[in-house]
N, C-alpha and C positions, 0 to 999 in steps of 0.2 A: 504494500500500500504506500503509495507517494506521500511525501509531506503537504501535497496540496489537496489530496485527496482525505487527510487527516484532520487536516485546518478546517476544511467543509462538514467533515462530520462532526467533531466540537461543537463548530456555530451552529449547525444544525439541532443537536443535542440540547444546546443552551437556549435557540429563541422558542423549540416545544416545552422545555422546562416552565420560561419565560411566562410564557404566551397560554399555552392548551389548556382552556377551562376544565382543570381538573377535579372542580365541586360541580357539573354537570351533571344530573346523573345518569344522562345519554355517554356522557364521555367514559364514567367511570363504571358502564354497563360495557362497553367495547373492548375497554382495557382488561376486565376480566374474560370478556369471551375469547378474546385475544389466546388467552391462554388454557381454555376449556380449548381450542379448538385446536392448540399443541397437543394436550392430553390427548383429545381423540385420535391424534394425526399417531400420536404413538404410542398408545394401546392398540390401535386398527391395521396400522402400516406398517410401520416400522420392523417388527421383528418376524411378519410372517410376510411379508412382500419385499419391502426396501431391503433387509439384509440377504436371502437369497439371490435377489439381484445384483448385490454389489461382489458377491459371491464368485456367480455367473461371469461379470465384469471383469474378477480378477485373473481368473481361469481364463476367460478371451484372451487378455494380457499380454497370457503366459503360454497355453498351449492351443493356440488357434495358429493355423499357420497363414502369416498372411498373404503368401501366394493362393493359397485358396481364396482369402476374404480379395484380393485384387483381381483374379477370377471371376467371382461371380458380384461382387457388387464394387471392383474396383471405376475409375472413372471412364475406362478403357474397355470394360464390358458391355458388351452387345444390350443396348437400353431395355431390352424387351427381359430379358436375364434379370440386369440389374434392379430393376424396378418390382419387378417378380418378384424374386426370393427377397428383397426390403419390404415390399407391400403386405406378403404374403407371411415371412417370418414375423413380422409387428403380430398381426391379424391373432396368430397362432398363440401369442403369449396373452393377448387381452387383460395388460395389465393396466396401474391409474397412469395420470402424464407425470408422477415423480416418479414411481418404479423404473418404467421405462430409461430415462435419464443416464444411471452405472451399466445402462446396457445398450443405449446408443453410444455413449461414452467409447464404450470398450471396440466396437464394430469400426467407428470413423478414426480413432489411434492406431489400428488396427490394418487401415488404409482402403475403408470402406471410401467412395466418390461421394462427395458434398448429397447430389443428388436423393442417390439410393438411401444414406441414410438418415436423410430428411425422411422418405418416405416409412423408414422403419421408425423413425420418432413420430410422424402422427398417428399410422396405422393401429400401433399399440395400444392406444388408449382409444382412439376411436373407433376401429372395425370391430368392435366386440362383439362378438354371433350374438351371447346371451343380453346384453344390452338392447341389442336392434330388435331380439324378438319380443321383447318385452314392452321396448317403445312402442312396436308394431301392436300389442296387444291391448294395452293400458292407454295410448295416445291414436291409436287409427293406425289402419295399416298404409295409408299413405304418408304420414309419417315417419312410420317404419319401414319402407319403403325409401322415401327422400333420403333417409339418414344415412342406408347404407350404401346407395349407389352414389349419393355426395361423400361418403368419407371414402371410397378406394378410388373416386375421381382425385379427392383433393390430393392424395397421400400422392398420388403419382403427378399429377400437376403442379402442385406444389415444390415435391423434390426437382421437375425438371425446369421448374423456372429461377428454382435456387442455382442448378447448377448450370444455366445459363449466363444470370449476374453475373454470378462470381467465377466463371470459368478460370480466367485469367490467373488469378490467387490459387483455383484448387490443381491448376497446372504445375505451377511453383509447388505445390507443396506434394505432388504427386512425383516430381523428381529426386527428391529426397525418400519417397517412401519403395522407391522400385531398386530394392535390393536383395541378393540371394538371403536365405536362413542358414543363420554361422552354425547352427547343427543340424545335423540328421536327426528327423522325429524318432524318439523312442519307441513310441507306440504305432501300430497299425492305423489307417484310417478308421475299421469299424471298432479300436477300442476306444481312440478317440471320442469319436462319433456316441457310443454308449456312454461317456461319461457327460459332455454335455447333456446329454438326453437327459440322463438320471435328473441333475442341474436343473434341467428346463421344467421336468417333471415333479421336481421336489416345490420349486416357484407356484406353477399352476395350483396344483393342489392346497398346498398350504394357505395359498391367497382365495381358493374355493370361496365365494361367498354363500349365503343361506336364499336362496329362491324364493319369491313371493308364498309358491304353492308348496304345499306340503307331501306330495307327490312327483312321478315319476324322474326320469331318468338324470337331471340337473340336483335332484331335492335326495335322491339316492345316492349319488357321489359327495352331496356335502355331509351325510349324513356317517360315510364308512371313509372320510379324507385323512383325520389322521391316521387310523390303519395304513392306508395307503403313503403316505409320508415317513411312515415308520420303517417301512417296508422300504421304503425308497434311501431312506437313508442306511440303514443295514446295509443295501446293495452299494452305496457311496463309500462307505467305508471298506468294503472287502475288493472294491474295486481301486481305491487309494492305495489298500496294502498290497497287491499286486502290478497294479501296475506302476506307481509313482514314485521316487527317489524322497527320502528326507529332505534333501537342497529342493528339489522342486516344491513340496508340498511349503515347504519355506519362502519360497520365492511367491505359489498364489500366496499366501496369506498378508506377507509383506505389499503385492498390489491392490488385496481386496481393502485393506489399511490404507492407502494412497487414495484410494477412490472413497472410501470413506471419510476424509477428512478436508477434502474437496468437494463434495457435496450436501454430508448431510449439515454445518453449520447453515449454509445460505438454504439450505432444504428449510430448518426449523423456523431461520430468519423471515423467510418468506411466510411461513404458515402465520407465525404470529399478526404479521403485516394484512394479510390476507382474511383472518378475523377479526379484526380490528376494526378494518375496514369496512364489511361485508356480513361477517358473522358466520356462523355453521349454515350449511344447508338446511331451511327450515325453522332458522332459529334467530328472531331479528331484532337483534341484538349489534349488530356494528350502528359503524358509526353513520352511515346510512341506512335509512332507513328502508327498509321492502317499498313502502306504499310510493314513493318517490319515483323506484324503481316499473312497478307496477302499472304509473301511469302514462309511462313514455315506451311500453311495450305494448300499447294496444292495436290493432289497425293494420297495415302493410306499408307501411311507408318505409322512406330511406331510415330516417329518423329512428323509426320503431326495431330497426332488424339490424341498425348499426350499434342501439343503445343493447342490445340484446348481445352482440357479439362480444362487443368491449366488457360488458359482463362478466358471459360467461368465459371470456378470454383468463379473467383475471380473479373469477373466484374457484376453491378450488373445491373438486369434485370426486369424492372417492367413487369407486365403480359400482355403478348403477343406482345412485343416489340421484343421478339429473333425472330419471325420468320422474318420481313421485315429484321434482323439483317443481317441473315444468306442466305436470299436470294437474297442480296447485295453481300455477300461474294462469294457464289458459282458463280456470272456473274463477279468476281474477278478471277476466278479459283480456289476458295476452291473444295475438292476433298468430293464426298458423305460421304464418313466412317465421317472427321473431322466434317462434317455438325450434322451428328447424335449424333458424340461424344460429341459437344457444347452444343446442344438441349437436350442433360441426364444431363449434370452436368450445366450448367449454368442457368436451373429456380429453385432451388432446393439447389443452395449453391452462393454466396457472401462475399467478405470482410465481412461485416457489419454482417452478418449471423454468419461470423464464427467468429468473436468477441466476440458475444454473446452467442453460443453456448458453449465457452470456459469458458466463466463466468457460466455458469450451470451446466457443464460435468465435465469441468479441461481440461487441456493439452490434456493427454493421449485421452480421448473419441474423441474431437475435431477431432484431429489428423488422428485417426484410422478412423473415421467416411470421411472426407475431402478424404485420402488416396485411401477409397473402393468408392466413387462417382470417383474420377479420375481414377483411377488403371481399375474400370469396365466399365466408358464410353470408355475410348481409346480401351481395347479389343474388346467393341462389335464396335464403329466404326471401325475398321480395318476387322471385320468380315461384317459388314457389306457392308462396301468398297468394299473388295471381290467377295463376292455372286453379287453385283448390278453392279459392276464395269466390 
């Protein structure tokens, strides 16, 4: 951190001390949900999502090779490839927009192309099969409908108007990343390949959320997931002691530590910020209030479907908590389009998301990236609005 970047937080520091109505009791209802909304973020998140991600992360790191990852989602692979296995790997994980984060992280260090995984940072939080069916169920099926074939639109449009900007920059730094592997893999591809899986397997499960219905085959798997978790990590560990070296298993641990101390402070930073502001889902309590929100989401206008995105851009949203959000909202008189434009940009970006993404990308990418989620959910919700309305 610069000294001019020090000297700003100070002053900063000193004129809210100064200044923010702290006998309010609007202010000092924010200030606690502020922190209700940390709690929730890690009870909920953190140790059954965030940490086997960061996991994942560090094992990418370390044994992903990345003439494979420059293969199939390098900047040099066949777009159709690339965009694929990014759009389509996100899809598969269906985790929130902070999970995702130590595992696009790992993929673009990795020498995934700017592009591709752009596409595997929105897909993940937005293509959630279980999310879409249930939007589809709870909010109309054209809804559920809109949501899904706007989110693997955007994911793929998105990454390749990112990696068109910024061609120039991700050329430079593609030079640098196109070097041989100073050793021969240990392991085989398919043992490889099984231990990520295990990895991947251990994430999904454990992050299993509870299904509306108390029945079939979603309400079945969250019901036998620890078994299944247990089982999975058994098989993690018998797989470690055979195939893995002491110095390696040393070396993940030491990366999955790196990405942990890189993400999760501005991870926490942002959640407080983001309750503060906003409050929990359903819970209104920041320091804006719902009804304010409420009354410039009604209708199909520009207006209506931009105030919606910049929203839900920026509050954040554990998995599958937007839809009961928004089906609150619409027996508010939220307007169809705003509903869809919430539902693209709000599981897919957050405060806390875009903190961290800025600590990866820089300003510029951040920016450009935040910009094409808002700028294309509000068009298509207004298009949407339209047609349905």
């Amino acid at each position: 951190m610069s000294k001019q970047t020090k000297l700003l937080l100070i002053v900063g520091v000193f004129l809210a001390a100064y200044f923010l109505p702290f006998h309010h009791p609007r202010m000092q209802s924010a200030i606690l949900e502020s922190f209700y909304m940390l709690q929730e973020y890690a009870r909920e998140h953190v140790l059954f999502c965030l940490v086997p991600a960061l996991f994942i992360a560090g094992a990418m790191s370390n044994f992903l090779s990345s003439q494979a990852v420059m293969k199939y989602l390098g900047p040099d692979s066949p777009k159709v490839t690339a965009y694929g296995v990014g759009a389509v790997s996100g899809a598969i994980l269906a985790v929130c927009s902070c999970t995702v984060l130590p595992l696009f992280m790992g993929i673009y260090k990795r020498g995934a192309g700017l592009g591709p995984a752009i596409a595997f940072l929105y897909s993940g939080p937005a293509i959630n099969v279980l999310a879409i069916i249930l939007s589809a169920r709870v909010l109309g099926w054209q809804i559920g409908l809109g949501r899904a074939v706007g989110a693997v639109l955007f994911s793929v449009i998105i990454g390749l108007i990112m990696a068109l900007i910024f061609r120039g920059e991700e050329q430079e730094r593609a030079k640098g990343l196109l070097m041989p592997e100073s050793v021969e893999p240990r392991r085989t591809l398919g043992q490889t390949a099984s231990y990520f899986l295990v990895l991947v397997l251990i994430l999904v499960f454990a992050a299993w959320g509870r299904p509306a219905e108390s029945s079939g085959l979603w309400y079945t798997v969250y019901h036998i997931k620890w078994y299944l978790v247990i089982g999975l990590l058994i098989a993690l560990a018998l797989i470690l002691r055979a195939w893995f070296t002491r110095e390696e298993l040393t070396a993940w641990v030491d990366s999955t530590w790196d990405f942990s101390i890189k993400i999760l402070p501005l991870l926490f930073g942002g959640v407080l910020v983001a309750g503060f502001l906003m409050g929990r889902p359903g819970v209104d309590t920041g320091i804006i209030p719902a009804k304010y929100i409420s009354m410039v989401v009604g209708g199909n206008g520009l207006l209506a479907n931009f105030t919606a995105s910049i929203v839900g851009a920026f509050m954040y949203f554990a998995t599958l908590t937007e839809v009961p959000i928004v089906q609150g909202l619409l027996g508010s008189g939220m307007g169809q389009g705003p509903a869809l434009a919430l539902l693209l940009a709000g599981p897919a970006l957050s405060l806390p998301n875009m903190l961290v993404i800025n600590s990866i990308l820089g300003f510029k990418k951040t920016f450009a990236y935040v910009f094409l989620v808002v700028i294309m959910a509000t068009l298509t919700g207004m298009v949407f609005g339209a047609l349905v309305g």
